[in-house]
KEVEX-683210 format. One record per residue (C-alpha): residue in one letter; x, y, z. Coordinates in steps of 0.02 Angstrom, whole numbers, plus 50000, padded with zeros to 5 digits. Layout:
BEGIN
AXYZ ...
# end
This chain:
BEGIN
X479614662846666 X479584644746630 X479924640246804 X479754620246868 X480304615047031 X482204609946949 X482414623846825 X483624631346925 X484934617546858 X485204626146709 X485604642446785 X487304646446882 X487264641347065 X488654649847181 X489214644147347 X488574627847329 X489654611847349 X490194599947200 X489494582247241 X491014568247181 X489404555047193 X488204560147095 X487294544247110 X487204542447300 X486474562947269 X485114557647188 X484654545547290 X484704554647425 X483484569247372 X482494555247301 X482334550347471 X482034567747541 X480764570847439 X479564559247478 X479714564047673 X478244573247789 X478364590947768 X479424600447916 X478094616847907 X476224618547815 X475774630947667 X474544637947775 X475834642847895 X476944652947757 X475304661547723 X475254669147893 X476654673447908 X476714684547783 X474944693047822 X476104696747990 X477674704947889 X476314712547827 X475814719647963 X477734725348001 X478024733547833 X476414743447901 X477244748448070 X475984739748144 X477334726548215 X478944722948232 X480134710848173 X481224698648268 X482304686948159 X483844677948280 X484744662048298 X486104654948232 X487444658748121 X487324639748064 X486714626348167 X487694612548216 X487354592348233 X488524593648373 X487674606548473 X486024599448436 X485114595848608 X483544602548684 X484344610848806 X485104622348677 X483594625048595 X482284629548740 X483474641748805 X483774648848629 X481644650348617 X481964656448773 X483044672248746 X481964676548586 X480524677148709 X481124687648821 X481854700348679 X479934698748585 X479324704748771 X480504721048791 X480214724748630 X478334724748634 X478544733248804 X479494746048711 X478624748348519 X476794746748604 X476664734348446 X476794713948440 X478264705648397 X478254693248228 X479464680348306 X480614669148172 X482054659048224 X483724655748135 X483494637048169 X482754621348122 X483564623247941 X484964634747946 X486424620647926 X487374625847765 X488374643947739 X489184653847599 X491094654847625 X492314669247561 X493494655547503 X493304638047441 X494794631947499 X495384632947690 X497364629047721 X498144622147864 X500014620347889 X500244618047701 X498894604747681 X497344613847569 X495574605747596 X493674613747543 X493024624347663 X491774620047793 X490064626547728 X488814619547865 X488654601947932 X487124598747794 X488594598247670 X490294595147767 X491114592747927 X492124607148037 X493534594348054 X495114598647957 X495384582047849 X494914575747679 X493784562747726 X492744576247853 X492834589147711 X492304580847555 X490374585147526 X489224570047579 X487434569247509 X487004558447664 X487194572347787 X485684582547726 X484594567547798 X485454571847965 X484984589347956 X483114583947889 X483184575348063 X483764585748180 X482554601248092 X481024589548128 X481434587948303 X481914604448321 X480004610248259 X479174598648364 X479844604548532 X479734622548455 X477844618548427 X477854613048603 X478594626448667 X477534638248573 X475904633348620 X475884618848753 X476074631448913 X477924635848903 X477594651348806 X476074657748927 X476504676448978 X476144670149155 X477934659749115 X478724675849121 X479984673749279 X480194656749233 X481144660749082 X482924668149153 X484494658949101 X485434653249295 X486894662849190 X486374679949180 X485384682449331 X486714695549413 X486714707149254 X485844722649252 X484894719049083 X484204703049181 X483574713649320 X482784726249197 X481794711749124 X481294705649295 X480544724849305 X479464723549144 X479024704449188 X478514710449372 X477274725949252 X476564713249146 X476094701649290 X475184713849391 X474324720749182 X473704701549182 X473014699749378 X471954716949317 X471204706649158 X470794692149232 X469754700149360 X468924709749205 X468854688149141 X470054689349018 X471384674349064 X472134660848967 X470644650548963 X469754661948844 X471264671948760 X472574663148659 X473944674248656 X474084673748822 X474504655848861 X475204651148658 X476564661848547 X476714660048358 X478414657348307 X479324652448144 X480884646148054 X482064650747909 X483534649547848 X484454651947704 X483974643547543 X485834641747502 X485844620247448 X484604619047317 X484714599847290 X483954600647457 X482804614247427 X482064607147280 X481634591147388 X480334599847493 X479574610947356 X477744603547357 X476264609647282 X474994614247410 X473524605547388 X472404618547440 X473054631747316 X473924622747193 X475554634647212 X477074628047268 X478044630447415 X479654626247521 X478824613247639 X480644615947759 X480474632347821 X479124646147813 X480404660747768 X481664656347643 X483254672047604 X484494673747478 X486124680547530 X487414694047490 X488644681147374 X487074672747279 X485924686647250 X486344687147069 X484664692546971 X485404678746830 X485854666746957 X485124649347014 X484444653947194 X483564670047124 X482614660446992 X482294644947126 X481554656847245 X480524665947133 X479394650247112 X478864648647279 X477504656247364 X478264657747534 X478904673347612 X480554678147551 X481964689547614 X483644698347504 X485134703147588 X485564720847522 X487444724647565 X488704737747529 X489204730547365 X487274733047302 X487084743247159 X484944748947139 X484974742146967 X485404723747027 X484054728647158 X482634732047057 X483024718146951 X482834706047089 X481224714847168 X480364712147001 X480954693946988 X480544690347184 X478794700147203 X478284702947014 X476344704447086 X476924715847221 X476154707647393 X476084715447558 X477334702947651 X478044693647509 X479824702647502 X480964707447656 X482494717947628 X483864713347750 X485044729047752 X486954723347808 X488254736347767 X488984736947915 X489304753348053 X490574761647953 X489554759947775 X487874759747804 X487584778247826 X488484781147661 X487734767647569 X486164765947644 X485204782947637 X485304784647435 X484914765347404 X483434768047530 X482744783047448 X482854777447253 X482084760147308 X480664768547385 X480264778447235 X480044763547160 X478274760647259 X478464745347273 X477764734747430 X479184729247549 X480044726547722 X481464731647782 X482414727147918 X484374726747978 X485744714947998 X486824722048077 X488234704948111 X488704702947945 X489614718047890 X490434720048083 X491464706048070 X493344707448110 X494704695048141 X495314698948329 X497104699648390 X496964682748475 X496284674948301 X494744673548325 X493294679648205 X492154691748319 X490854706748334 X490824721748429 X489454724248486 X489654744948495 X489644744848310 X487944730348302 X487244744448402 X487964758948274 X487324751148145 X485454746548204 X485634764748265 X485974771948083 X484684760347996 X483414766448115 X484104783848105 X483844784747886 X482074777347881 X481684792048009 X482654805547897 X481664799147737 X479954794747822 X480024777847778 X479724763447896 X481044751847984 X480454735048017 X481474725848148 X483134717448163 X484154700648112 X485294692648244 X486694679448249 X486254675448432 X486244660348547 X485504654848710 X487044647548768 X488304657248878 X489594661248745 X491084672348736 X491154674048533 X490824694848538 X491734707748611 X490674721948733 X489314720248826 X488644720148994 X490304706049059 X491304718848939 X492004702148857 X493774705948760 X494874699148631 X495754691748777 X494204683248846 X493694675348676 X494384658448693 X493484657048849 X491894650748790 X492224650248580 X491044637148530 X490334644348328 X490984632548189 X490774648748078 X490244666848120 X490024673948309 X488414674748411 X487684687648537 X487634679448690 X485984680248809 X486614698248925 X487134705148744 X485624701048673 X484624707148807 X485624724248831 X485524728448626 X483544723948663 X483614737248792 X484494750548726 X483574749748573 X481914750048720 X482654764748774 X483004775548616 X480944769548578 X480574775348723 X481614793848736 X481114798048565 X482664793948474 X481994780648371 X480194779848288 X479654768448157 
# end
């Protein structure tokens, strides 16, 4: 294969910005890549013994966060009550599979995006698009939107923060199924999904009184008082990839030392393409968004390149056709790729292909069709006997009005309201919880099975 840890230079690299200072780039990576680590090989590892698990049926899969982080919103406010709501979904959905929840968050990394166009216009004045606040700035002027090297050490920043109050969170008490009342968001008390979580909380209380008079009580069992939770994003900016790809000194593979799950998107999944060939030299867990445009060639291409040794847990397939494709394109796709025998996970995103521009201007997501569309995917893997793995979110702890539906029935009227996304809309915490829910509820009547 001829890999090295910058071969992917001399392959074509989409959706990646062009760099006017190419001295002030190097220097930065140089700089980059002779900082501490964000996350440890040995973490990637178990991770993926955990997908592994999922691709089994013996868990199930939460990926959520956001659709691209922002320096602006960066505060640890936002991010505890983000942990917060992924909690609280991991706990219905355990409540509702009878199988734990493999936890990753959209965060800590995810600051650059792929953009339909390069160019954004404004009143006649045509600047490069905003593609994340590693690369650019949302502002609409030339100085804001010309690519600056210096801004991935901002995002190398705020991601190490981020991780250690995740860690904190994780295992220094916060996490502690005891916790569970404490966790609510003052915003969504009233709502019906809340009180149905204050229900299952109020179950697993009394379930945890009962074991620790049989002595079994956070002194003596870990996953009672600590959580394991973990980070990706999309390994869109190479330059910045390629900075924290480290050997491990343990194994003497390398790996992406900024995230333990690294995925390719729908524009740059090219089998020929640079972030293919990057990925496929790293050992971490890796995910491929498969979209309505996939064709099973292309897909068995980049299955081969991705997992050529064919590892339990190496390889998640993100399905995101959308409500009105997916059962057309899906089913087939689904069918010849399992013929294939290969070892992999599946699981759907159902944000990507729901997006609509709403009467009022505004980019949004119904969230009838989110639900459609987990629905479906579930709905196929049934049909073929094939396993469905979990779901991928755009989601946010803060009390957003970005898509339409939902418990507060938000409209396109209501979206200005609370419109905060520099790029695509989030699931608020009552949508969130209610698609948790429903998807409890179809577990639980029979509807769905995995």
């Amino acid at each position: 294969m001829n890999w090295k840890v910058n071969s992917w230079k001399s392959y074509v690299g989409k959706q990646m910005p062009t760099y006017n200072d190419k001295e002030k780039l190097n220097k930065v990576t140089e700089e980059l890549s002779k900082y501490p680590p964000l996350i440890f090989a040995g973490e990637t590892r178990s991770l993926k013994k955990k997908i592994a698990e999922v691709q089994q049926g013996n868990a199930f899969y939460l990926q959520g966060g956001d659709c691209a982080e922002s320096f602006q919103e960066f505060n640890p406010n936002t991010i505890r009550d983000t942990f917060k709501l992924l909690l609280q979904m991991s706990v219905v959905l355990t409540y509702a599979t009878n199988s734990p929840v493999v936890k990753l968050g959209r965060i800590a990394g995810q600051f650059a995006k792929p953009r339909s166009s390069d160019i954004e216009e404004k009143n006649g004045e045509k600047l490069p698009s905003y593609r994340g606040d590693i690369i650019n700035s949302y502002e609409f002027s030339k100085e804001s939107r010309d690519p600056d090297p210096s801004r991935m050490i901002t995002a190398y920043n705020h991601s190490a923060s981020t991780l250690n109050l995740l860690r904190a969170f994780a295992q220094g008490g916060f996490a502690s199924l005891t916790q569970l009342s404490k966790w609510n968001l003052d915003f969504a008390e009233n709502f019906e999904s809340m009180k149905k979580y204050s229900e299952i909380s109020k179950k697993i209380q009394e379930s945890i009184k009962f074991m620790n008079a049989c002595g079994i009580n956070e002194t003596n069992t870990r996953e009672l008082r600590e959580t394991d939770f973990y980070t990706s994003h999309e390994a869109l900016l190479l330059p910045y990839e390629e900075a924290f790809t480290r050997i491990d000194s343990t194994t003497g593979d390398w790996y992406n030392v900024s995230s333990h799950f690294l995925w390719v998107g729908d524009r740059t999944r090219d089998p020929d393409g640079a972030h293919i060939h990057y990925l496929s030299g790293i050992k971490n867990p890796l995910g491929l968004k498969v979209g309505p445009s996939t064709n099973i060639d292309e897909l068995k291409k980049n299955i081969d390149i991705l997992n050529p040794e064919n590892e339990e847990g190496r390889l998640t397939l993100i399905v995101r056709m959308g409500a009105e494709k997916i059962k057309e394109a899906f089913p087939n796709l689904l069918k010849e790729t399992n013929s294939l025998g290969k070892n992999l996970t599946w699981i759907c995103d159902p944000m990507h292909g729901n997006t609509v521009s709403s009467n009022s201007g505004y980019k949004t997501r119904n969230t009838s069709n989110v639900l459609s569309e987990i629905k479906n995917f579930f709905e196929i893997h049934k049909s073929q006997g094939t396993i469905a793995g979990g779901v991928h979110l755009e989601l946010t702890g803060l009390n957003v009005t970005e898509c339409v539906g939902g418990p507060e029935d938000i409209k396109d009227e209501n979206l200005g309201d609370r419109y905060h996304t520099f790029c695509d809309p989030r699931l608020n915490v009552n949508q969130s919880l209610e698609l948790c829910f429903l998807l409890a509820d179809l577990f639980s009547n029979g509807n769905l099975s995995r």
